[in-house]
C-alpha distance (Angstrom), angle and dihedral (degrees) to the residues before:
residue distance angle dihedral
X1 . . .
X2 3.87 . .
X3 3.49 122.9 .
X4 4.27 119.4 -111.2
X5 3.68 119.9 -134.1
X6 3.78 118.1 -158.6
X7 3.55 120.0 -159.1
X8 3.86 132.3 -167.5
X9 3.89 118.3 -103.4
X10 3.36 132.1 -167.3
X11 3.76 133.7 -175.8
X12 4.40 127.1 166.4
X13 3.99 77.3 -115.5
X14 3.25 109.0 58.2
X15 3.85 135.4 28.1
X16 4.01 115.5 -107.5
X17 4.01 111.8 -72.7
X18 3.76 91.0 -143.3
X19 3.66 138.6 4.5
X20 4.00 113.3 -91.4
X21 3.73 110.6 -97.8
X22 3.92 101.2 39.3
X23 3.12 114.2 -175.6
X24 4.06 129.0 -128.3
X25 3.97 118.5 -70.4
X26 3.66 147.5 -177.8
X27 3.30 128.6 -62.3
X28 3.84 117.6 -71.1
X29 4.11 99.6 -105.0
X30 4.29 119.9 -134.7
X31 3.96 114.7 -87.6
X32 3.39 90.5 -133.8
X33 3.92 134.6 22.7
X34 3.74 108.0 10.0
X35 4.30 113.6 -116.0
X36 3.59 92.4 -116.7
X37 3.89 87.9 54.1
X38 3.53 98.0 48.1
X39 3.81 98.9 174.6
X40 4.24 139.9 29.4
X41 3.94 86.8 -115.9
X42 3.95 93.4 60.9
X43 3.66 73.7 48.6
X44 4.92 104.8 123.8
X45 3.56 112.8 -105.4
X46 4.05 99.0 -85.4
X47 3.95 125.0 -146.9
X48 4.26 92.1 -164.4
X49 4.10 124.6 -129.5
X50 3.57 119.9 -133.5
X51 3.92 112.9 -128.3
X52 3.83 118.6 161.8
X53 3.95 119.3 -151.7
X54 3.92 141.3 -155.5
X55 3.55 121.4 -76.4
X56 3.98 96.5 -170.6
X57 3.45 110.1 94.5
X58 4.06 110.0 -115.9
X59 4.20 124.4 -127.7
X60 3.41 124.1 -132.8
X61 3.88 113.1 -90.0
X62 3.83 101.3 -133.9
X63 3.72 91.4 -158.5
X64 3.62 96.7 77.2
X65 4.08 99.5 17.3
X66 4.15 121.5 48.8
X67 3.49 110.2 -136.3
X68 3.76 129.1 -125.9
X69 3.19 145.1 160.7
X70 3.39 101.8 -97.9
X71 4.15 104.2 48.9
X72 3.63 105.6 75.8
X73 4.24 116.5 -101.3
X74 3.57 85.8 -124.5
X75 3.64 144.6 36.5
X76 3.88 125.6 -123.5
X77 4.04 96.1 -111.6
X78 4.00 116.3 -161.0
X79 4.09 111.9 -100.5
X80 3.62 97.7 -160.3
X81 3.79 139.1 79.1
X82 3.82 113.9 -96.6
X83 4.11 118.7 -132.2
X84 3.75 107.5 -170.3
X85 3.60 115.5 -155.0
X86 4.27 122.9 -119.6
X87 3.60 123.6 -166.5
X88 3.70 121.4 -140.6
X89 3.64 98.2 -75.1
X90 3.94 91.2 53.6
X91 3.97 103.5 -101.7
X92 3.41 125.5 123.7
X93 3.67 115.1 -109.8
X94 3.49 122.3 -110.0
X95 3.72 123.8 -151.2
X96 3.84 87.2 -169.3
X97 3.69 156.1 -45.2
X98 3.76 131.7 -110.4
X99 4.03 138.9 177.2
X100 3.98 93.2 -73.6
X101 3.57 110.1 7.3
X102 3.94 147.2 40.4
X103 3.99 117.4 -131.3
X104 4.18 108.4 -140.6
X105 3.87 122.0 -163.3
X106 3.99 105.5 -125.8
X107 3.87 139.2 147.4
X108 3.84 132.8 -127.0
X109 3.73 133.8 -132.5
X110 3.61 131.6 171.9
X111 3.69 115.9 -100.1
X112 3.53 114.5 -99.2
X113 3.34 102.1 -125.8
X114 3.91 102.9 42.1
X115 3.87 116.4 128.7
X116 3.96 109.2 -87.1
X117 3.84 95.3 -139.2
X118 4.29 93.8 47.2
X119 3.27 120.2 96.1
X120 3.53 130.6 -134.7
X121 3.47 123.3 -87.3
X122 3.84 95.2 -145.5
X123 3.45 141.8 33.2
X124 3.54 94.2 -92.7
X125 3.99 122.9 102.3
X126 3.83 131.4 155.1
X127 3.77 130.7 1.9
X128 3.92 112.5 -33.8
X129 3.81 137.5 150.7
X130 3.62 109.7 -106.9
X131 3.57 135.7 -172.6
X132 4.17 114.6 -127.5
X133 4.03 117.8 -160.0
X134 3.93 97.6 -160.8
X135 4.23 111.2 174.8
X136 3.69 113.7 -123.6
X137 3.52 88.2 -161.2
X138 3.81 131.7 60.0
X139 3.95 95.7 -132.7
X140 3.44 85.0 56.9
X141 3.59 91.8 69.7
X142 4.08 102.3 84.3
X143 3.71 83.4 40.7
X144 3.55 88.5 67.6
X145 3.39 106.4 27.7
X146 4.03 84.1 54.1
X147 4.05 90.5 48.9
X148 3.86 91.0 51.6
X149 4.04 90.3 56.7
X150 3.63 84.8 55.8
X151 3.40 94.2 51.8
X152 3.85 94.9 46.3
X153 3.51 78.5 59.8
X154 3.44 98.5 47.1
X155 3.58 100.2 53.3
X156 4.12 87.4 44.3
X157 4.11 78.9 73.7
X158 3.82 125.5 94.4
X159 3.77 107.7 -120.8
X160 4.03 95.0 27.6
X161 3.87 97.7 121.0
X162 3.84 82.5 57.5
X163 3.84 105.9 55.4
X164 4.02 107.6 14.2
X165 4.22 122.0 50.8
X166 3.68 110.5 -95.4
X167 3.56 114.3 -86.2
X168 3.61 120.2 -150.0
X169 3.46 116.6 -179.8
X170 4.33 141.1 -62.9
X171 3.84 126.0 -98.9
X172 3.73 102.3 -145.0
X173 3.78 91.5 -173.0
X174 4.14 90.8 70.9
X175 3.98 99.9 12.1
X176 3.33 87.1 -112.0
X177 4.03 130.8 167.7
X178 3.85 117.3 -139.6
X179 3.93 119.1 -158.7
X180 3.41 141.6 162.6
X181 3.45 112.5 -93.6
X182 4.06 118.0 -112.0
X183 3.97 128.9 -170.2
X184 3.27 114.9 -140.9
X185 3.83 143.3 36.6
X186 3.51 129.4 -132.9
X187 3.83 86.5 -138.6
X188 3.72 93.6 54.8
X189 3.73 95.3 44.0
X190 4.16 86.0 54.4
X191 3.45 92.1 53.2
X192 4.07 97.4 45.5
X193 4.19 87.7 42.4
X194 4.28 87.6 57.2
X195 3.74 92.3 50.3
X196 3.84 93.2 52.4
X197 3.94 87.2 41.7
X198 3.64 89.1 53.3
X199 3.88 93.7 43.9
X200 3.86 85.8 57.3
X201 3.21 108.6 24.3
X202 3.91 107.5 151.4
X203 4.19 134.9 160.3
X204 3.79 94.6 -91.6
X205 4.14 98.5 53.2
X206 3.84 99.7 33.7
X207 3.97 101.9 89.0
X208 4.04 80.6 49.7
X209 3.33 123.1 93.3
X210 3.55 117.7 -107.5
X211 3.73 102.8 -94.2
X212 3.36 89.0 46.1
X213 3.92 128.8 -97.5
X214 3.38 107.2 -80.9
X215 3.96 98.5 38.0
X216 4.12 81.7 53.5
X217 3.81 94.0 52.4
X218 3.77 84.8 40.8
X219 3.94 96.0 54.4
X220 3.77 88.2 39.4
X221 3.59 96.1 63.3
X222 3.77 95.3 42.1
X223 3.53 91.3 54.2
X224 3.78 96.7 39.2
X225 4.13 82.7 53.6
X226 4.17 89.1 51.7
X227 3.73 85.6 51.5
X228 3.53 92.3 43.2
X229 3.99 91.2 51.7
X230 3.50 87.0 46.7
X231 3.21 115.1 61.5
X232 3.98 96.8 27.6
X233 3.84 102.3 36.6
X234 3.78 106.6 31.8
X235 4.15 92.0 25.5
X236 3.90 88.2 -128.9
X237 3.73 133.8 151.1
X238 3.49 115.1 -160.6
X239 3.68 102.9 -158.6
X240 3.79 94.3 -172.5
X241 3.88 108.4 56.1
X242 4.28 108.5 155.9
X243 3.80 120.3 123.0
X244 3.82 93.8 -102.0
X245 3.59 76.5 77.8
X246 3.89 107.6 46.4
X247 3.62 119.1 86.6
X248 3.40 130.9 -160.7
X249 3.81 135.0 -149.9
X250 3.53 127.5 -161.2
X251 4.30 106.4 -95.9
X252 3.88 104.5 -114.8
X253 3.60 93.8 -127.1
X254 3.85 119.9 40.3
X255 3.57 129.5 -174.6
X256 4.11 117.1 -160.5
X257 3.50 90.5 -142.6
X258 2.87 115.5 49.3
X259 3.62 122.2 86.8
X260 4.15 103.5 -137.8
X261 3.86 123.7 123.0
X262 4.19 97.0 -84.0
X263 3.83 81.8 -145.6
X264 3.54 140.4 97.8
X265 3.87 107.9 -142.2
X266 3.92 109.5 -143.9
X267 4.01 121.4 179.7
X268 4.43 112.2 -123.8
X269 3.46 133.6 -164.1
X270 3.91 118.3 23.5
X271 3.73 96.1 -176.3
X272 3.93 81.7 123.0
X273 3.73 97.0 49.5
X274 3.87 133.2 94.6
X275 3.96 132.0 -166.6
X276 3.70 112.8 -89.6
X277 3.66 92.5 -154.5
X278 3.69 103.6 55.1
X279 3.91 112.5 91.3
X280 3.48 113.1 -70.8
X281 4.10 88.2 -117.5
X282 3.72 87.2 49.7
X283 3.97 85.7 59.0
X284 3.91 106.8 77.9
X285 3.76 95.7 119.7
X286 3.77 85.5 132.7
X287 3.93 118.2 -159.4
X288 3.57 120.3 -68.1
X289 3.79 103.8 -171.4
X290 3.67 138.3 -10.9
X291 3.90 136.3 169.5
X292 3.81 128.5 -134.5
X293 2.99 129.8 -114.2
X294 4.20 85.2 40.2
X295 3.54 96.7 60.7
X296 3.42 137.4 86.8
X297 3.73 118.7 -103.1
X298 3.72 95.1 -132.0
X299 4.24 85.6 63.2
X300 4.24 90.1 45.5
X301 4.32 96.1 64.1
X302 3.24 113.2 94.2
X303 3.94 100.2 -111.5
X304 3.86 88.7 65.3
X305 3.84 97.3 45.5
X306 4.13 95.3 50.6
X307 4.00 92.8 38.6
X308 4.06 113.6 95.4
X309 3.97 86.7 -156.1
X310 3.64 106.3 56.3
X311 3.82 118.7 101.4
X312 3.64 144.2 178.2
X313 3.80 106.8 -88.8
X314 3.69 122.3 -159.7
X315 3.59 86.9 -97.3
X316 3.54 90.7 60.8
X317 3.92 90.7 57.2
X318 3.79 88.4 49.8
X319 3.81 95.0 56.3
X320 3.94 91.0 46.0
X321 3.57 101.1 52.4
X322 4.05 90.3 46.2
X323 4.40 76.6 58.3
X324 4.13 96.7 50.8
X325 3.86 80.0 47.9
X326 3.77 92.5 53.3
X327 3.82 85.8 44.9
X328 3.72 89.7 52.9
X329 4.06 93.5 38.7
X330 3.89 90.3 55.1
X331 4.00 107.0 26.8
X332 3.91 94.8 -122.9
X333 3.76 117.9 114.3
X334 4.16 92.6 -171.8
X335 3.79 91.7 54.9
X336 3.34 107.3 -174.6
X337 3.95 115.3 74.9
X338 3.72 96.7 -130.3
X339 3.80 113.7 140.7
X340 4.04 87.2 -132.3
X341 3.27 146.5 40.4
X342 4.24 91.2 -115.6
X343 4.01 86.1 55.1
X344 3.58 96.9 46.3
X345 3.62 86.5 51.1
X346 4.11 98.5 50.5
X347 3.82 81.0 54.4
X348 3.53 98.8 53.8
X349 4.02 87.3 52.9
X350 3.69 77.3 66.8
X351 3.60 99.0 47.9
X352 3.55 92.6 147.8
X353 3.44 93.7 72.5
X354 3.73 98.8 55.7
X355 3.62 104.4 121.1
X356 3.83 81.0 57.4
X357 3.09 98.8 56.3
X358 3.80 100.4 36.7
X359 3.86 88.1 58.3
X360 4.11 88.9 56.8
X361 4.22 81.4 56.7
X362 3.91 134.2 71.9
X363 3.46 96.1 -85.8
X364 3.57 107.3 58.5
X365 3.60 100.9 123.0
X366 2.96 93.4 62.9
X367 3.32 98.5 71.4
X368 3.74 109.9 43.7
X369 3.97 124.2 -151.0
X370 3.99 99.6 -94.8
X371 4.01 102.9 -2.3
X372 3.36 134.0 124.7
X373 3.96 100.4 -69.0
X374 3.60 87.7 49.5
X375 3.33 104.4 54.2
X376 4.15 99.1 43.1
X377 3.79 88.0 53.4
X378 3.67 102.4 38.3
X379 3.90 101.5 75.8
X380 3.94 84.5 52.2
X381 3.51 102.3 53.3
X382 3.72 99.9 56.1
X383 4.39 113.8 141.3
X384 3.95 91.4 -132.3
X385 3.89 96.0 65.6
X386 4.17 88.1 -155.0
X387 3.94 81.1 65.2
X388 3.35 91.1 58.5
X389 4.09 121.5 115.1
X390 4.12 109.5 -111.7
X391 3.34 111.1 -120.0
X392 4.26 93.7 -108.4
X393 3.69 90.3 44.6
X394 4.27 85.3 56.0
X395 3.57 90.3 46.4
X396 3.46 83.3 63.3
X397 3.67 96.5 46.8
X398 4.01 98.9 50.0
X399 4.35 86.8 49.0
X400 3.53 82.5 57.8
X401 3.72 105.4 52.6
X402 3.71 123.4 93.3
């Protein structure tokens, strides 16, 4: 697993998330089913908790969020009554942990006493499973509170429910996040796709990448679209791109023969991400956690990691996603073949020499010196990040390949 920087941010609104100087942590955990439960049917045996939530709708608290006339003046809240999940011994169940928050399995229904002939005012309706990003630590709250605006936003967007994880409202009473739930993790199907490359590894499918070439392309240009949509569409950078947090949903319509990624890529956890719209002074939501090897080497010097005012730019998104898809190309989610953590992260302060130093690792093969994985990712990991391919123009580039 990759490593997690945190760096210090500071902001005349809010008091300093963490003390300048932090030091290395763990890995930054999935926002929504954990990797080592990789679907809702390895899901425990659940005995559900009744919680009931706020149906007003909740104004933005300009204290800890600057206004503008872009982010919505209010924040989608969740309508229905919350039902958190317990497993046998009487704890909630967790489908994972990250930097600021904890993500609990629950279910929705609607409240019993809501007005028969008002609708909704989310997307949410019936009994689901839903995925609930509570903060289990109090600066986490305008962290949260400022990553539901963008997803009211978000979801506001034609095309949302195809490239970004369902979002289905904010609890104001507990600061809490609610999503739809989603099985599996682009990280966990990496890691399951490189054992059954390595079981069968043969002549003919080694110079592929792991999930095989067509389901690579496949994925590429999905994600390369989300990106796409992102940025230009919905004005979004995600600051945070890695597969930990890429989800993928089942495609609607599969076909057994075919060789296409059966998946449905869709971007998680924008905690790290700030409006592209606003004015750029009104943009100083500086990063609150990243992981090495995913981000972009510009972000990793020490300048960019002690200054409140740098953020991710859309180049910065660009040059992560062409990472995940070097993760996903060679079936090795740290990367870099340092023997430590400190090494790996040296090397990714010289991400622009990652082919170079992925062909010194293991998994050389498979990426070959001027194939197809080389030349999608290549325009995207440039070291001048103005060099660097926008995400339509590499949509173009990866339709073009082959």
């Amino acid at each position: 697993m990759p490593v997690q920087l945190f760096v210090t941010t500071e902001d005349s609104d809010k008091s300093p998330l963490l003390p300048r100087g932090a030091a290395l942590s763990s890995p930054f955990p999935p926002l929504t089913p954990h990797a080592e439960e990789k679907s809702l049917e390895n899901s425990r045996q659940t005995q559900p908790e009744r919680r009931s939530s706020s149906l007003s709708i909740t104004p933005v608290d300009s204290n800890t969020t600057k206004k503008s006339a872009t982010l919505p003046d209010q924040t989608l809240e969740f309508p229905d009554d919350l039902e958190f999940c317990r497993d046998p011994t009487g704890r909630r169940v967790e489908f994972g942990r990250g930097a600021w928050s904890i993500v609990y399995k629950a279910t929705s229904r609607e409240p019993k006493d809501a007005p028969l002939i008002t609708p909704p005012s989310s997307p949410a309706s019936g009994s689901q499973v839903l995925a609930v990003k509570s903060p289990f630590r109090r600066d986490a709250y305008p962290i949260l509170h400022a990553e539901a605006q963008i997803l009211t936003r978000v979801n506001r967007e034609p095309g949302s429910d195809s490239y970004v994880v369902p979002f289905q409202g904010y609890i104001t009473s507990s600061n809490s996040i609610v999503m739809s739930a989603i099985p599996l993790l682009l990280s966990a199907h990496i890691e399951d796709s490189a054992t059954v490359a390595k079981e069968q590894m043969s002549t003919k499918t080694m110079f592929d990448p792991i999930l095989g070439m067509e389901s690579w392309q496949d994925l590429a240009t999905k994600l390369i679209s989300g990106l796409s949509w992102l940025h230009n569409k919905a004005q979004i950078v995600h600051g945070d791109i890695k597969p930990h947090n890429i989800l993928l949903r089942p495609c609607s319509t599969v076909d057994n023969e075919s060789s296409k990624f059966p998946y449905e890529p869709l971007f998680a956890d924008f905690s790290s991400s700030h409006d592209l719209s606003r004015p750029s002074a009104d943009r100083k939501t500086a990063m609150t956690a990243f992981t090495p090897p995913f981000t972009a080497p510009e972000l990793l010097l020490l300048p960019s990691i002690t200054s409140p005012d740098i953020t991710p730019l859309p180049a910065s998104d660009i040059f992560s996603l062409a990472i995940t898809l070097l993760s996903a190309a060679t079936g090795d989610l740290f990367l870099y073949p340092g023997s430590n953590n400190m090494q790996r992260l040296a090397m990714a302060r010289e991400g622009h020499r990652v082919l170079e130093f992925i062909r010194s690792g293991s998994n050389a093969c498979r990426v070959p010196r001027n194939g197809t994985v080389e030349q999608v990712v290549k325009p995207a990991i440039t070291k001048d990040p103005v060099q660097r391919v926008a995400a339509d123009e590499w949509l173009h580039v990866v339709r073009n390949i082959g």
